[in-house]
ZADRENBA-952616 format. One record per atom (N, C-alpha, C, O): residue number from 1; chain; atom name; x negated, y negated, z negated. Coordinates in Angstrom, 3 decimals, always signed. Each point is the difference from the previous one (the first is absolute). Layout:
N
R     k   c    a       east      north         up
R   NUM   A   CA          X          Y          Z
...
//
This chain:
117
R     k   c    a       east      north         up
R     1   A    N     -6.229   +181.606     -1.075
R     1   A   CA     -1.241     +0.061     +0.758
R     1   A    C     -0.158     +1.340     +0.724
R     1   A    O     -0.459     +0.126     +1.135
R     2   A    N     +0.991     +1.077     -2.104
R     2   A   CA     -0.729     +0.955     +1.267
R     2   A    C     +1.158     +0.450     +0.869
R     2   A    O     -0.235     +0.995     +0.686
R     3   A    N     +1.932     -1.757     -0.541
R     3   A   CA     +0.276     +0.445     +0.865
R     3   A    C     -0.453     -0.991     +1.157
R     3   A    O     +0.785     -0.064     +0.946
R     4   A    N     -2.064     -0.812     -0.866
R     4   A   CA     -0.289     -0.398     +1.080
R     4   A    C     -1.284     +0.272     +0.586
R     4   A    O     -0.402     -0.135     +1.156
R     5   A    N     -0.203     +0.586     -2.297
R     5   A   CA     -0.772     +1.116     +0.531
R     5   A    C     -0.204     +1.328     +0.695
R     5   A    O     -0.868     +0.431     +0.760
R     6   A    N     +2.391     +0.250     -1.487
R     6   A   CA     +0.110     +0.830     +0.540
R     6   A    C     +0.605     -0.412     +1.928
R     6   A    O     -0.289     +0.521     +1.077
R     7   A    N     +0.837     -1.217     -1.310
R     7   A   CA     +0.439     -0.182     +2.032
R     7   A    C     -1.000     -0.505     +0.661
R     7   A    O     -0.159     +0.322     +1.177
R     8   A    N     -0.768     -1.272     -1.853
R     8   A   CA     -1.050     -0.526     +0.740
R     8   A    C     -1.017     +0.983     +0.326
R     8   A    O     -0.690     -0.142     +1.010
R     9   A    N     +0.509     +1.413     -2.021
R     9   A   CA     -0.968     +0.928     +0.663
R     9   A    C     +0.503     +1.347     +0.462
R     9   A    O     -0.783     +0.904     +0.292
R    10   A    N     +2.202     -0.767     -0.223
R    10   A   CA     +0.529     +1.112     +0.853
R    10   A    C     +0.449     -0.791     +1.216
R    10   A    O     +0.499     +0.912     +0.658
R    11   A    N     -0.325     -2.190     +0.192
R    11   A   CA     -0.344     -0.567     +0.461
R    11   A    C     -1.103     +0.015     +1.276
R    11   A    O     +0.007     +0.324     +1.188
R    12   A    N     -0.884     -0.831     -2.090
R    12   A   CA     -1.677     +0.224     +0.340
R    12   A    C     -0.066     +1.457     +0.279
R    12   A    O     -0.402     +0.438     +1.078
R    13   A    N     +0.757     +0.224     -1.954
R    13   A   CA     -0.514     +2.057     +0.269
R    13   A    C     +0.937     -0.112     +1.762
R    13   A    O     -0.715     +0.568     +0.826
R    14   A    N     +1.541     -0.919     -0.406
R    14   A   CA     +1.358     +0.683     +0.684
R    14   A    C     -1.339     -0.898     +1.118
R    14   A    O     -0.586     +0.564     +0.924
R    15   A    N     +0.384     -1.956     -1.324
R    15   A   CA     -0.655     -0.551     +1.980
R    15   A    C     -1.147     +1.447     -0.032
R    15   A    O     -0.006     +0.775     +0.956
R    16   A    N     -0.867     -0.574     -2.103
R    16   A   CA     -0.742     +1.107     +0.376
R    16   A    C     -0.112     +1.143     +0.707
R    16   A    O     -0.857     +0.578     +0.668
R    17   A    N     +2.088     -0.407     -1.046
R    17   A   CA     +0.671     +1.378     +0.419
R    17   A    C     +0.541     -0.136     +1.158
R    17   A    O     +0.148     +1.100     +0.531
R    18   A    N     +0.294     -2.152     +0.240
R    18   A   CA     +0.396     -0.231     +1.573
R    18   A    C     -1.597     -0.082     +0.333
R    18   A    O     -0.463     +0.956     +0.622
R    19   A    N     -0.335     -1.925     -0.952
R    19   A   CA     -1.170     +0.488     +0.713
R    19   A    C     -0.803     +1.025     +0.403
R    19   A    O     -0.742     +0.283     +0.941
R    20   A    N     +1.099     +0.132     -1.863
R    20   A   CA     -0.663     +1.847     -0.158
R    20   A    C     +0.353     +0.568     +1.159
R    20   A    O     -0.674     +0.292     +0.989
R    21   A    N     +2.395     -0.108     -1.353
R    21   A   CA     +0.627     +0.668     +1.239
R    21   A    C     +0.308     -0.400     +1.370
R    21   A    O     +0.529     +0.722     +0.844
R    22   A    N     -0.978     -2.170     -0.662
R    22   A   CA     -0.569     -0.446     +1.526
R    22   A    C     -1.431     +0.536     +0.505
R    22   A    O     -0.316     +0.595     +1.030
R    23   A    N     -0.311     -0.958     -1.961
R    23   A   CA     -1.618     +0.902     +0.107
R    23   A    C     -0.365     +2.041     +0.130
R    23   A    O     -0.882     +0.597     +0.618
R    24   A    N     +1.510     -0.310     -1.109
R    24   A   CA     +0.264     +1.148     -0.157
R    24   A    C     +1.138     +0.870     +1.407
R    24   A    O     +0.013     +1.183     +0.343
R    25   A    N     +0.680     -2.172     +0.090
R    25   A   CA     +0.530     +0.497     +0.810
R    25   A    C     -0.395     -0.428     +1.859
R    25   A    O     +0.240     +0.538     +1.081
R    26   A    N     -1.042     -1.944     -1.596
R    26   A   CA     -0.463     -0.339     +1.433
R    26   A    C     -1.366     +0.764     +0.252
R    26   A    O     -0.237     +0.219     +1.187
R    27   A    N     -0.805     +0.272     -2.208
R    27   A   CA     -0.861     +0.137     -0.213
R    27   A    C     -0.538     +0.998     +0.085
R    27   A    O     -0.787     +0.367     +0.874
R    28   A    N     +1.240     +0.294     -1.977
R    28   A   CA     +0.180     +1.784     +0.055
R    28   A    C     +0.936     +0.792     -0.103
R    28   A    O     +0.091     +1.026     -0.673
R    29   A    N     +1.057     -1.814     +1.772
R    29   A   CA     +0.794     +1.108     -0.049
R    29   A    C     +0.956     +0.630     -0.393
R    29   A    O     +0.719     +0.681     +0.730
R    30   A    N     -0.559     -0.855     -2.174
R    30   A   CA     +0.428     +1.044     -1.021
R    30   A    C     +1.675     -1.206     -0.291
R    30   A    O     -0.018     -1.148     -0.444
R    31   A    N     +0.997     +1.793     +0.792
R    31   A   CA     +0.974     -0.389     -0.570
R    31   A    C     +1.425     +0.633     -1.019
R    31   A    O     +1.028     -0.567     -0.372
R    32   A    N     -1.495     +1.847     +0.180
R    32   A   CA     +0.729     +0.564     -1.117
R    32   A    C     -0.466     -0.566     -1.485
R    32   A    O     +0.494     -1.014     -0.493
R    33   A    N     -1.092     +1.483     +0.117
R    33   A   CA     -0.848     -0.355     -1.491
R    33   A    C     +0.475     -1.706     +0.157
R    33   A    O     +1.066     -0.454     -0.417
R    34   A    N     -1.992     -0.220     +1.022
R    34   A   CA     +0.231     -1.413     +0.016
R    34   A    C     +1.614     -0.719     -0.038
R    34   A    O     +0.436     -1.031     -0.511
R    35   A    N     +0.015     +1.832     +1.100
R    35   A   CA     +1.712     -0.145     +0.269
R    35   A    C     +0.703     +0.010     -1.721
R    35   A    O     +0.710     -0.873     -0.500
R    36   A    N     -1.078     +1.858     +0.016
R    36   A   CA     +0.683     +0.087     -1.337
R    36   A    C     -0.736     -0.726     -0.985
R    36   A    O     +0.662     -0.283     -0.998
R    37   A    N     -2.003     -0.143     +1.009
R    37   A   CA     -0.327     -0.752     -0.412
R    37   A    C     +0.613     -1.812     +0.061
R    37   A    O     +0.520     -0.736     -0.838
R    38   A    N     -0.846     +0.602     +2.022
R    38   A   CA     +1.196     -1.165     +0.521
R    38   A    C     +1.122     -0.448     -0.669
R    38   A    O     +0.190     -1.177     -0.308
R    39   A    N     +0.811     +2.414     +0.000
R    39   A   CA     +1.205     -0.248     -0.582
R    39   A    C     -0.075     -0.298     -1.231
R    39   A    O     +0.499     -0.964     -0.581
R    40   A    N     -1.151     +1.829     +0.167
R    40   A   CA     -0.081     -0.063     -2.206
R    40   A    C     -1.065     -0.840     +0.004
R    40   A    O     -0.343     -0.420     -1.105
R    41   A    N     -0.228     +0.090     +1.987
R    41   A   CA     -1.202     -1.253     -0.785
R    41   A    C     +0.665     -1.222     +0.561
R    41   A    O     -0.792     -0.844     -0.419
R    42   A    N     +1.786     +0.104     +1.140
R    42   A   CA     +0.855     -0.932     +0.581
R    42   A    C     +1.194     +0.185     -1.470
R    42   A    O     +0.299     -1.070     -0.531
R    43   A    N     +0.095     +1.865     +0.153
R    43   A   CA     +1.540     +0.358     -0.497
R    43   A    C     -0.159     +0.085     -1.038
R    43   A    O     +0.942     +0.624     -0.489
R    44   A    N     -2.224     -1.139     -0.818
R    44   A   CA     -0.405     -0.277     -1.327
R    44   A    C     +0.439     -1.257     +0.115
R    44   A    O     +1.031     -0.285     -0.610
R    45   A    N     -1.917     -1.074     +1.665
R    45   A   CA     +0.730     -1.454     -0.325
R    45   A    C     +1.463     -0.215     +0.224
R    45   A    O     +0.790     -0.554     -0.764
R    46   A    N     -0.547     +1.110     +1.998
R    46   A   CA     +1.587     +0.384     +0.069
R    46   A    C     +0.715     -0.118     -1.291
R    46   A    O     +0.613     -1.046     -0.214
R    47   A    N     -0.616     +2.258     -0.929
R    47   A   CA     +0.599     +0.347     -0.734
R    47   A    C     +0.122     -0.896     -1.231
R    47   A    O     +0.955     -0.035     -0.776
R    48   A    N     -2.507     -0.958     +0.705
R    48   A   CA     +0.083     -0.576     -0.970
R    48   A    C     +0.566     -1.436     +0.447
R    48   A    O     +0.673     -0.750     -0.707
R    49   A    N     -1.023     +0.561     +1.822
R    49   A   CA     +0.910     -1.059     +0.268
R    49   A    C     +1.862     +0.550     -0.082
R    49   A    O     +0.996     -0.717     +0.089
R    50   A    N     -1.043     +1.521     -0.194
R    50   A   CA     +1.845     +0.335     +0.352
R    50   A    C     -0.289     -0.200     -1.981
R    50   A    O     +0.654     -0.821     -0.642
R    51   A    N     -1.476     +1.527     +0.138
R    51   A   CA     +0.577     -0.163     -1.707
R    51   A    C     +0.122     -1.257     -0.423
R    51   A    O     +0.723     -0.176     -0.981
R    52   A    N     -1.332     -0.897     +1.553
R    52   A   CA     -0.420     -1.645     -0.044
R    52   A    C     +1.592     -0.479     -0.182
R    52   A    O     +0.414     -0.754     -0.880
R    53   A    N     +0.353     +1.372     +1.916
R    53   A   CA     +1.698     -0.094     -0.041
R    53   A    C     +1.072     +0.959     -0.465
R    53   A    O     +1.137     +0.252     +0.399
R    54   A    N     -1.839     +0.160     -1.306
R    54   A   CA     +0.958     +1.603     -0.466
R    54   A    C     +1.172     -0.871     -1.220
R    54   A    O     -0.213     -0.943     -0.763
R    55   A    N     +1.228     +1.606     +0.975
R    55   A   CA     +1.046     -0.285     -0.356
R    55   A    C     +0.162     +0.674     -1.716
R    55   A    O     +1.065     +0.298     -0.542
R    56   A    N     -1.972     -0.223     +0.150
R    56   A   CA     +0.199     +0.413     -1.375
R    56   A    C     -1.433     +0.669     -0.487
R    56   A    O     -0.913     +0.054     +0.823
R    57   A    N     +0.732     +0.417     -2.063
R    57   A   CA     -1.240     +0.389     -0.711
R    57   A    C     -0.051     +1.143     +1.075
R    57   A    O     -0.797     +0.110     +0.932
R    58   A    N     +1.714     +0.616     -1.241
R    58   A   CA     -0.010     +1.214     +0.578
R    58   A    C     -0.486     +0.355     +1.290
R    58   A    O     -0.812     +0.893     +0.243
R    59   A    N     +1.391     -1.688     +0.599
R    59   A   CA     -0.448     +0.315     +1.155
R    59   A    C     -1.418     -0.642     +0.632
R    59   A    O     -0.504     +0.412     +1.045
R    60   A    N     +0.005     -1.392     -1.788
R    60   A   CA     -1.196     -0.630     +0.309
R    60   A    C     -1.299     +1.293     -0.768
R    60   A    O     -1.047     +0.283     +0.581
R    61   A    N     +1.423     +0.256     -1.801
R    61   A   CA     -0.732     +1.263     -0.124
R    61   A    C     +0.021     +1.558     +0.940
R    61   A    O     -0.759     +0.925     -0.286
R    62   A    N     +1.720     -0.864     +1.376
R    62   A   CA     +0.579     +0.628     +0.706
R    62   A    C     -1.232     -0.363     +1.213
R    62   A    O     -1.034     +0.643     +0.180
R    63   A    N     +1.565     -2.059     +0.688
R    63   A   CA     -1.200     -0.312     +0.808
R    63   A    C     -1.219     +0.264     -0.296
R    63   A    O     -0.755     +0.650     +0.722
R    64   A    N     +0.335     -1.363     -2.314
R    64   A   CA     -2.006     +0.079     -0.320
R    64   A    C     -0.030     +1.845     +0.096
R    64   A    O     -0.880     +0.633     +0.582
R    65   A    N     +1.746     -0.192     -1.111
R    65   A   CA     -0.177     +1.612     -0.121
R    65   A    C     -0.148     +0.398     +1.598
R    65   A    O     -1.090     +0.521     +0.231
R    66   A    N     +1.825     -0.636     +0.750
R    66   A   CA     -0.464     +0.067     +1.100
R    66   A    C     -1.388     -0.664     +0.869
R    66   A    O     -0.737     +0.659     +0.733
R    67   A    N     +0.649     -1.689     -0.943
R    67   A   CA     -1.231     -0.479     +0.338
R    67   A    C     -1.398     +1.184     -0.658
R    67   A    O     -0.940     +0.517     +0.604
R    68   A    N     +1.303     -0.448     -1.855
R    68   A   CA     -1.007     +1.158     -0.763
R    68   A    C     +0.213     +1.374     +1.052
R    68   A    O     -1.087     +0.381     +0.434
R    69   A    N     +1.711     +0.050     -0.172
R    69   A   CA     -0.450     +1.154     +0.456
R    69   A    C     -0.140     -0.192     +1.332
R    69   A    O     -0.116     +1.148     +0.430
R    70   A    N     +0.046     -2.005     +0.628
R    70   A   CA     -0.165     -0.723     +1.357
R    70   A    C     -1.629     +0.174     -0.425
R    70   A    O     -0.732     +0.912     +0.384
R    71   A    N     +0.292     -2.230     -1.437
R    71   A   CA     -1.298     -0.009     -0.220
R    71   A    C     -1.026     +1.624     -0.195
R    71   A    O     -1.171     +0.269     +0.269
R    72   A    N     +2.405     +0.593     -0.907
R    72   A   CA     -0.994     +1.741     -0.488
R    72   A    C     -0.372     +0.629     +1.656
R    72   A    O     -0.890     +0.777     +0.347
R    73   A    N     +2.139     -1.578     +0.596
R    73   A   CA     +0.210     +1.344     +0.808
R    73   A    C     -1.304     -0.749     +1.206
R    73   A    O     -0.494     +0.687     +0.894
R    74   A    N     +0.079     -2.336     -1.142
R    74   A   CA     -1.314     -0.469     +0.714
R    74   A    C     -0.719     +0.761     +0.287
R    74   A    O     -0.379     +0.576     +1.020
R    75   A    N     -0.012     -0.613     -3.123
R    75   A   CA     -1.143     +0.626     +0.044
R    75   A    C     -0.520     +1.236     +0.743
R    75   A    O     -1.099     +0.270     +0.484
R    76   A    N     +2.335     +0.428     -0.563
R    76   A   CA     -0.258     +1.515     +0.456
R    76   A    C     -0.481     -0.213     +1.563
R    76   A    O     -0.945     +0.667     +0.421
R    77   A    N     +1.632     -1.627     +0.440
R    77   A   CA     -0.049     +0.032     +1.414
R    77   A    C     -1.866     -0.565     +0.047
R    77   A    O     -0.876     +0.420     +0.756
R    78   A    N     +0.779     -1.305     -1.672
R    78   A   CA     -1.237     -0.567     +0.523
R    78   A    C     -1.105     +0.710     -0.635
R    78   A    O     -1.161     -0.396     +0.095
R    79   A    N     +1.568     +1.632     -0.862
R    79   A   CA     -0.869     +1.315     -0.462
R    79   A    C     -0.439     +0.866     +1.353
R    79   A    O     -1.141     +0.326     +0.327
R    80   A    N     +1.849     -0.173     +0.060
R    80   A   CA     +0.417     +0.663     +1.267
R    80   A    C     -0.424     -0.381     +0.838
R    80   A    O     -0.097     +0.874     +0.861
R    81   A    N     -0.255     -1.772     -0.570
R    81   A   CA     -0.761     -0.889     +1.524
R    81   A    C     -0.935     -0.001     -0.727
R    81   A    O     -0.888     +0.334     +0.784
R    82   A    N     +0.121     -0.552     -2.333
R    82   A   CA     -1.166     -0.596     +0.320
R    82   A    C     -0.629     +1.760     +0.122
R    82   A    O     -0.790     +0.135     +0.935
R    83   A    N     +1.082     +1.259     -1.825
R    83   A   CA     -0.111     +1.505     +0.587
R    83   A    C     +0.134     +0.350     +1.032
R    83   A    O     -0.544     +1.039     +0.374
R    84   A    N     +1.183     -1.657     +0.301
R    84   A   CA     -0.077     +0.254     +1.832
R    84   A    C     -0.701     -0.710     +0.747
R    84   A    O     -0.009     +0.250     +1.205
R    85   A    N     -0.802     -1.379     -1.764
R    85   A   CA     -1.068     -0.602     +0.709
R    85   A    C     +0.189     -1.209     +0.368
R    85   A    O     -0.888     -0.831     +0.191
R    86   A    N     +2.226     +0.650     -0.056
R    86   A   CA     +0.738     -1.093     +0.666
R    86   A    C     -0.267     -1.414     -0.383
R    86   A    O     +0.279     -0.913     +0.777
R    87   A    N     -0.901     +0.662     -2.151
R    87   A   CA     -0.016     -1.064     -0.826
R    87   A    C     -1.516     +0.574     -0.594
R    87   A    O     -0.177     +1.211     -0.132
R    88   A    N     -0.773     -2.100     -0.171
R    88   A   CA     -1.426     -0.033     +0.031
R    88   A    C     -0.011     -0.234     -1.780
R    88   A    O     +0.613     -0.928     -0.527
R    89   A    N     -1.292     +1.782     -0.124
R    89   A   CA     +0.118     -0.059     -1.432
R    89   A    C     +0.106     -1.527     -0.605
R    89   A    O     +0.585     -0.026     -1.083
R    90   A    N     -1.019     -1.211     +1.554
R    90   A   CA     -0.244     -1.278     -0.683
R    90   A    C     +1.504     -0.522     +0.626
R    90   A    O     +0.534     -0.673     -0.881
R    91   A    N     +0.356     +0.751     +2.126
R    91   A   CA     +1.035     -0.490     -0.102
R    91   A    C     +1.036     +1.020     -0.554
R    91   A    O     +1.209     -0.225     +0.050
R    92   A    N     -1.746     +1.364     -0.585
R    92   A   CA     +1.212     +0.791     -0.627
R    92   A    C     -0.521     -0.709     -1.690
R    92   A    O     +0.898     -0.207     -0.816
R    93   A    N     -1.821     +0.007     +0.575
R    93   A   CA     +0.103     -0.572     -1.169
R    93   A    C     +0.522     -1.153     -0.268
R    93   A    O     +0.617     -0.062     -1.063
R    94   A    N     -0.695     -1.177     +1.912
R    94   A   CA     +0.354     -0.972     -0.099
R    94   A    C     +1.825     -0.046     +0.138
R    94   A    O     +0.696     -0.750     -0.685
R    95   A    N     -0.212     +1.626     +1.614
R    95   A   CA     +1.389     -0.014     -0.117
R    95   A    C     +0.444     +0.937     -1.135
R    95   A    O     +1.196     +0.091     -0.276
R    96   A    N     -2.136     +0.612     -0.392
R    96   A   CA     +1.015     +0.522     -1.306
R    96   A    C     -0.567     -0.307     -1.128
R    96   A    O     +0.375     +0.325     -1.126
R    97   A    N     -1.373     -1.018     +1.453
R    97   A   CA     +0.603     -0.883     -1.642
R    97   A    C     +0.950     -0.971     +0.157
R    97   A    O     +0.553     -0.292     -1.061
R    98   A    N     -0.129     -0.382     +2.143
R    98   A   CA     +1.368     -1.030     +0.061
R    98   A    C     +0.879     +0.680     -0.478
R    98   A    O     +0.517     -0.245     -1.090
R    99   A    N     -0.186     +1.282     +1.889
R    99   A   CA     +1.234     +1.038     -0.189
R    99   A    C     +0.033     +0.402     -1.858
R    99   A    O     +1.015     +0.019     -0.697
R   100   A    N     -2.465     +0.272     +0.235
R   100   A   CA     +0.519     +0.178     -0.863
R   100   A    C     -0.309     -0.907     -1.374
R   100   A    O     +0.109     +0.260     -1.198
R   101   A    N     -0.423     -1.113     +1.729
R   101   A   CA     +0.377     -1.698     -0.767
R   101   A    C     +1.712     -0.007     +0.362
R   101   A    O     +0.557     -0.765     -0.788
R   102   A    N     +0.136     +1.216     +1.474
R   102   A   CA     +1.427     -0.593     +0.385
R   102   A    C     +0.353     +0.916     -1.048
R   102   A    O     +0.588     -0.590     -0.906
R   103   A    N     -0.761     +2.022     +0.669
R   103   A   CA     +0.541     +1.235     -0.261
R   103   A    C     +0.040     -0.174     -1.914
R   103   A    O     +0.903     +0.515     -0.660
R   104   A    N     -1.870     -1.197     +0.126
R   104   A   CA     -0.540     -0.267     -1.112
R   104   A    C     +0.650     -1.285     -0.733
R   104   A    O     -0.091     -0.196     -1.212
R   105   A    N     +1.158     -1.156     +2.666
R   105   A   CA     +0.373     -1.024     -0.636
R   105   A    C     +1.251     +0.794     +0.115
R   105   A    O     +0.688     -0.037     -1.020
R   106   A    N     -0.238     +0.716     +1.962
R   106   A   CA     +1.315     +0.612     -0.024
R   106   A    C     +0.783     +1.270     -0.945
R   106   A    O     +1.179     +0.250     -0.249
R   107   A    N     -2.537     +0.414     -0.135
R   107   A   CA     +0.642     +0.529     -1.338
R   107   A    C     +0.128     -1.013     -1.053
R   107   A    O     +1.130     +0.133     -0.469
R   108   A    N     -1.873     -1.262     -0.236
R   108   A   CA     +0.064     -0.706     -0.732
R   108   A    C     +1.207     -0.715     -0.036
R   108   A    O     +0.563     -0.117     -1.088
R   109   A    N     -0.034     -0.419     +2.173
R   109   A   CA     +1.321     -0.567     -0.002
R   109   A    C     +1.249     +0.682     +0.286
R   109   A    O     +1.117     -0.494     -0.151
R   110   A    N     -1.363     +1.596     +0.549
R   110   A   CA     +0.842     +1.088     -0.201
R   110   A    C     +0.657     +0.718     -1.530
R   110   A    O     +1.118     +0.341     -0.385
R   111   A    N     -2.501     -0.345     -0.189
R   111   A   CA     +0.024     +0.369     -1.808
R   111   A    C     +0.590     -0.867     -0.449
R   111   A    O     +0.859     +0.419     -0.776
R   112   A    N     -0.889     -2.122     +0.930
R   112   A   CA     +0.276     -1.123     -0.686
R   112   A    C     +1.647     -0.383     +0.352
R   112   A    O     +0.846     -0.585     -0.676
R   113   A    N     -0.809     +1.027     +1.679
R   113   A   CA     +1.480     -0.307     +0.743
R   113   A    C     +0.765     +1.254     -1.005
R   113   A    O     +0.707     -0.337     -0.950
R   114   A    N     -0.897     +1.500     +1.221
R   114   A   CA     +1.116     +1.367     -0.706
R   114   A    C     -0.502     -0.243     -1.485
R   114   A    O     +0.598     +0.917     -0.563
R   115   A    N     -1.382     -1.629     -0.526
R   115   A   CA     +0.066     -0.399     -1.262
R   115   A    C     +0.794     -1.253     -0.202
R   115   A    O     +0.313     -0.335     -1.142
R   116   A    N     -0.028     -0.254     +2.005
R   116   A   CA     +0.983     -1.530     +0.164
R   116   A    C     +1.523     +0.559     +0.745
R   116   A    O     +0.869     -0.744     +0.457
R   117   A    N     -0.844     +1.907     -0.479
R   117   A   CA     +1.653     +0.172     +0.468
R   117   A    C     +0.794     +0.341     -0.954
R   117   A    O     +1.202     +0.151     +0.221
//
C-alpha cells in the first residue's frame, strides 16, 4: 500500500510543482528559485517510480534515498519563495505540508527498506 501511495502523492506534489512554476514564471517573473524548485519537486516521483523497477533491495533503497533528499532540498526552495514573497503564506503552507507528508512516507520506507536488506 504505501508504495502506491507514495507515487500517487509525489505524483500529485510534481503536477503542483509545474503549476507553480508556470504561475510564478508567467506571473511574477521569477525564474531562478522556481527553476530549482521545478527539478527536485518533478525528480521525487521520478525516483520513486525508477525504485518501482529497481533491480534489487539495494538499489530500490538507493532511489527512495534519493527521492528523500529531492523531497529535503523542496522544501528549502519553497522556504525561499515563500521569504522572498514569491509564494503567499497559505500556498506556502499548503505546498509544504505535501512536501512534507512525502518527506515523512519517504523516511519510513527508507528505514523499512535498509532493516529488510
Amino acid at each position: 500500500m504505501k508504495g502506491n501511495v507514495i507515487s500517487y502523492k509525489s505524483k500529485r506534489f510534481a503536477v503542483r510543482v509545474i503549476r507553480l512554476y508556470q504561475h510564478l514564471t508567467e506571473h511574477k517573473r521569477e525564474f531562478v528559485l522556481s527553476k530549482q524548485l521545478l527539478r527536485s519537486g518533478t525528480s521525487i516521483g521520478a525516483n520513486v517510480r525508477e525504485a518501482g523497477r529497481a533491480q534489487s533491495k539495494k538499489d530500490f533503497t538507493s532511489k527512495m534515498n534519493i527521492a528523500l533528499k529531492e523531497a529535503a532540498e523542496s522544501e528549502y526552495w519553497l522556504e525561499l519563495l515563500q521569504e522572498t514573497d514569491y509564494l503567499t503564506r497559505p500556498e506556502y503552507d499548503s505546498l509544504a505540508q505535501d512536501c512534507g507528508e512525502l518527506n515523512r512516507l519517504l523516511i519510513s520506507i527508507v528505514r523499512t527498506s535498509n532493516t529488510n536488506v
